[in-house]
Backbone as JSON Lines, residues from 0, in Angstrom:
{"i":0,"aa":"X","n":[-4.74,67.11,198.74],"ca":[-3.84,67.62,197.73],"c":[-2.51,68.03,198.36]}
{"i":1,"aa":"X","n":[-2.55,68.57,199.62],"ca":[-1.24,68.96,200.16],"c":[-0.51,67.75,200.78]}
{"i":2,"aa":"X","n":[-1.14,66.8,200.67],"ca":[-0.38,65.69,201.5],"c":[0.01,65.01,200.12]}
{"i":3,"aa":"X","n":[-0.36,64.98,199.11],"ca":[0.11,64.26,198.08],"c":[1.57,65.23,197.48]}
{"i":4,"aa":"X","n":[1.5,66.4,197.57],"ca":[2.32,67.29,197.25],"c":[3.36,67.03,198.4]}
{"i":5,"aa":"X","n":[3.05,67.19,199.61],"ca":[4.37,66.74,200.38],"c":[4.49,65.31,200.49]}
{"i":6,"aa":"X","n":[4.07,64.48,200.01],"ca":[5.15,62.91,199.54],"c":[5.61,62.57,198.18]}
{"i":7,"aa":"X","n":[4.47,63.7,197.08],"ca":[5.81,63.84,196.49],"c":[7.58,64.5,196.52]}
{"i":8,"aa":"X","n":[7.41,65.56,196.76],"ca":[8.55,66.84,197.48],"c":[9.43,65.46,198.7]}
{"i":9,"aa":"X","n":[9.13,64.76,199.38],"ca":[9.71,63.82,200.21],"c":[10.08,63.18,199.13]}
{"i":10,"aa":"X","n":[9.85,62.14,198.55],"ca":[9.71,61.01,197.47],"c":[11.1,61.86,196.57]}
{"i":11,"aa":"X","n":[10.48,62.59,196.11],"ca":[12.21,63.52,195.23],"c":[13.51,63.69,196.25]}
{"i":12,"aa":"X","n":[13.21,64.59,196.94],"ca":[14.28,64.5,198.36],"c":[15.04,63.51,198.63]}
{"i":13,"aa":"X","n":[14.08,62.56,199.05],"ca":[14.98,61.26,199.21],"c":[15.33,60.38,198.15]}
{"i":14,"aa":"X","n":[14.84,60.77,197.01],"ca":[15.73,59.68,195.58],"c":[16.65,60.75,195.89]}
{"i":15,"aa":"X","n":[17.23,62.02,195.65],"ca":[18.07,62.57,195.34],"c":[19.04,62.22,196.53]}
{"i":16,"aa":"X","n":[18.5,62.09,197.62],"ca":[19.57,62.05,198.76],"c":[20.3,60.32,198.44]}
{"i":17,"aa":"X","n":[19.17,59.45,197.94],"ca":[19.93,58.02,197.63],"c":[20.72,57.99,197.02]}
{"i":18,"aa":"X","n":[20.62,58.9,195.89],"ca":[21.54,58.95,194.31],"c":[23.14,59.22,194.91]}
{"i":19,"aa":"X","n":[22.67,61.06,195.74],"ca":[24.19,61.2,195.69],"c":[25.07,60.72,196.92]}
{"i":20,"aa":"X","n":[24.55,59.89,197.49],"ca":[25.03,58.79,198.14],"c":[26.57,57.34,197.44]}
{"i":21,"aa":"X","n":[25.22,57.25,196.36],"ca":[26.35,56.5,195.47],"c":[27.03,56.76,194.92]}
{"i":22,"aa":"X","n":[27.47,58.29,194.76],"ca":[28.83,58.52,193.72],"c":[29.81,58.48,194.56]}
{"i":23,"aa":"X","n":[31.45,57.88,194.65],"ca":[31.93,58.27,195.53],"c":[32.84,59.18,194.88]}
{"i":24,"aa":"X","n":[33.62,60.02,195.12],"ca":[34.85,60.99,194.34],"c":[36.08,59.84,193.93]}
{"i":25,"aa":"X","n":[36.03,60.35,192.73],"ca":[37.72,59.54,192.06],"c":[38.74,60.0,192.95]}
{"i":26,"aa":"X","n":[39.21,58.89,193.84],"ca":[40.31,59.43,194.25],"c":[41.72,58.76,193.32]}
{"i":27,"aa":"X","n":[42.7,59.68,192.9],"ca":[43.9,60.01,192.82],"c":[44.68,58.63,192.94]}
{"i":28,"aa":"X","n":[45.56,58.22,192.06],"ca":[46.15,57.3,192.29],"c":[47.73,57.9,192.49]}
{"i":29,"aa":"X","n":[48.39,57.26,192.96],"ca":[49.88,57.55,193.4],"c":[50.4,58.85,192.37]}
{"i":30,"aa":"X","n":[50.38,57.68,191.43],"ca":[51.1,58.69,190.14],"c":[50.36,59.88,189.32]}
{"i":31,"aa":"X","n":[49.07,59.75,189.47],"ca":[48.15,60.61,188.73],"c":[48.2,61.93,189.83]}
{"i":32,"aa":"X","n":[48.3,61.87,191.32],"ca":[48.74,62.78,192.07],"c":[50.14,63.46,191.91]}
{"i":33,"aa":"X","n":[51.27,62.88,191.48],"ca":[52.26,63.24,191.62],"c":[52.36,64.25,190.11]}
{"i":34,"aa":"X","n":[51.36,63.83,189.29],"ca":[51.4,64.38,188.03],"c":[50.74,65.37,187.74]}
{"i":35,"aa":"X","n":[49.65,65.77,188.8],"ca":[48.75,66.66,188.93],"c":[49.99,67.54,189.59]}
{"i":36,"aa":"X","n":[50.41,67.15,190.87],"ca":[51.34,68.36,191.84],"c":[52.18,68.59,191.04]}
{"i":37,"aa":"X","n":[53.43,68.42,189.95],"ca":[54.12,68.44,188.98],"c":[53.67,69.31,187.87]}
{"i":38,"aa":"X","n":[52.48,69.43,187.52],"ca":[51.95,70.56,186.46],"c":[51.12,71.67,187.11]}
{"i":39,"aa":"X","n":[51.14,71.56,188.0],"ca":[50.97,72.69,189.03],"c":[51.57,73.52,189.95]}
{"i":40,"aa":"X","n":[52.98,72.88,189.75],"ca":[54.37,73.73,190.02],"c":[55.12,74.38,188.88]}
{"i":41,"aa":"X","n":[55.11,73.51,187.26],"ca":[55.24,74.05,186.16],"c":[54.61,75.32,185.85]}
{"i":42,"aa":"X","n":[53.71,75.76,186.03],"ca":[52.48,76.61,185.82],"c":[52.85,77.42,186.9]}
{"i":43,"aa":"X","n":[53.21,77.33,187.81],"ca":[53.24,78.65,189.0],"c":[55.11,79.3,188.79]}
{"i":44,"aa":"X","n":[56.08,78.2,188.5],"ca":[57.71,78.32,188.07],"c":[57.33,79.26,186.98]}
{"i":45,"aa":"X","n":[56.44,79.12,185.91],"ca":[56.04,80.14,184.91],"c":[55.66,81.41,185.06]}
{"i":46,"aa":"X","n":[55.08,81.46,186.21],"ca":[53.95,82.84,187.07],"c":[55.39,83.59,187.25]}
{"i":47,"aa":"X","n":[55.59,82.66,188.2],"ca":[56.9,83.51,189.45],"c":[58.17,83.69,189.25]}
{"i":48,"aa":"X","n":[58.6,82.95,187.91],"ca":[59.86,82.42,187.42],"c":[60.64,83.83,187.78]}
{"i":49,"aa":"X","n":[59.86,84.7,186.52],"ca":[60.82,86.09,186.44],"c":[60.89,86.92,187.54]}
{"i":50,"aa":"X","n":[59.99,86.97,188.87],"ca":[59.79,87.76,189.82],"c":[60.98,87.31,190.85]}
{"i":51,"aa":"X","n":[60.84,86.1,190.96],"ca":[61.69,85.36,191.88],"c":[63.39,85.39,191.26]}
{"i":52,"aa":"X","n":[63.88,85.32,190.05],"ca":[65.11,85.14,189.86],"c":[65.35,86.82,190.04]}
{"i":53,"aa":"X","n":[63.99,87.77,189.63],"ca":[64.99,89.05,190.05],"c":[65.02,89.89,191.58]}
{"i":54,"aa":"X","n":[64.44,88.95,192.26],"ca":[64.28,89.06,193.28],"c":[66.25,88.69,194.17]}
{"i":55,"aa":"X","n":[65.88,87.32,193.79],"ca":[67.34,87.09,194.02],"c":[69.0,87.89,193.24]}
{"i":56,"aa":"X","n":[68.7,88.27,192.53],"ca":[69.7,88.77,191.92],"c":[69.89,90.35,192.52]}
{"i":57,"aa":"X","n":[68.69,91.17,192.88],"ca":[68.83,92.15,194.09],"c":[69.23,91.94,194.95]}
{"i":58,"aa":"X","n":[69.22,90.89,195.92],"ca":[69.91,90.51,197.68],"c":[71.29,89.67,197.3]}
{"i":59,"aa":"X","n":[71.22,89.47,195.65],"ca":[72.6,88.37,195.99],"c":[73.72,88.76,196.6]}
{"i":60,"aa":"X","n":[74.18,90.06,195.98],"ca":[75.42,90.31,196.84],"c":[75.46,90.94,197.8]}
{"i":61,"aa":"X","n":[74.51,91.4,198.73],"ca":[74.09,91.39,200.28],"c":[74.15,90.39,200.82]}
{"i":62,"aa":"X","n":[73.49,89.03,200.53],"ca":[73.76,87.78,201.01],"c":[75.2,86.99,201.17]}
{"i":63,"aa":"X","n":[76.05,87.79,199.42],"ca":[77.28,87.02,199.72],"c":[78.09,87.78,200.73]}
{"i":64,"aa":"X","n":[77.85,88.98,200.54],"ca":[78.72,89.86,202.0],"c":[78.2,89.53,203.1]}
{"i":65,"aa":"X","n":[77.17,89.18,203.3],"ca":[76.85,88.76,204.73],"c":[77.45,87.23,204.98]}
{"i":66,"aa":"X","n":[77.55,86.24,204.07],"ca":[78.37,84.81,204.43],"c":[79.8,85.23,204.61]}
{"i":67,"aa":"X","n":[80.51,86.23,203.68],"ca":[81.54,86.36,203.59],"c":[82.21,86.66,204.97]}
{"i":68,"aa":"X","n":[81.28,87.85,205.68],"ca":[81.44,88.75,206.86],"c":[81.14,87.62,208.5]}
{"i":69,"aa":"X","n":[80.11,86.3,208.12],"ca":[80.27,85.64,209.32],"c":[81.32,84.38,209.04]}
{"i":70,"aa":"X","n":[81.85,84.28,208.25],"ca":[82.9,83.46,208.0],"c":[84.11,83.99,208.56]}
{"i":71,"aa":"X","n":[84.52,84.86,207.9],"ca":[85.72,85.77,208.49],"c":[85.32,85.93,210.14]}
{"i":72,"aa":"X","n":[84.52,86.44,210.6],"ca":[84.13,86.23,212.2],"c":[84.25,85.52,212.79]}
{"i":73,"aa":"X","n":[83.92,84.0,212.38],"ca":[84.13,82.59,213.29],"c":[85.46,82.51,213.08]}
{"i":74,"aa":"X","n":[86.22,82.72,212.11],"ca":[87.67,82.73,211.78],"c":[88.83,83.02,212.96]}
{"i":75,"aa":"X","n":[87.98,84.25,213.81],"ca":[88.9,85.45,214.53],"c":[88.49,84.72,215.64]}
């Protein structure tokens, strides 16, 4: 009885190991990738949109005084 029980338990094992053998993963075609990365930057521009433009609008005019200030420098 235990030897019939372990070739069945084998016998399952290995159909299952045959099976998922044969699936291979859909891979991605050129454009179906570029369309996936494209709505997955839409979706995060949405997340971050408002964090990021007020992010920049705090350092902007630190940033422009700082171009302003090494411009005038290479100048001299």
């Amino acid at each position: 009885m235990k030897k019939f029980f372990l070739f069945v338990a084998m016998g399952l094992t290995l159909g299952a190991m045959a099976t998922s053998c044969k699936s291979k993963p859909k891979l991605l075609t050129e454009a179906e990738l570029i369309s996936k990365v494209d709505s997955m930057y839409q979706v995060q521009i949405e997340t971050l949109g408002g964090d990021l433009d007020a992010a920049c609008d705090a350092k902007f005019d630190d940033l422009v005084q700082t171009a302003v200030d090494s411009i005038m420098a290479s100048k001299n």
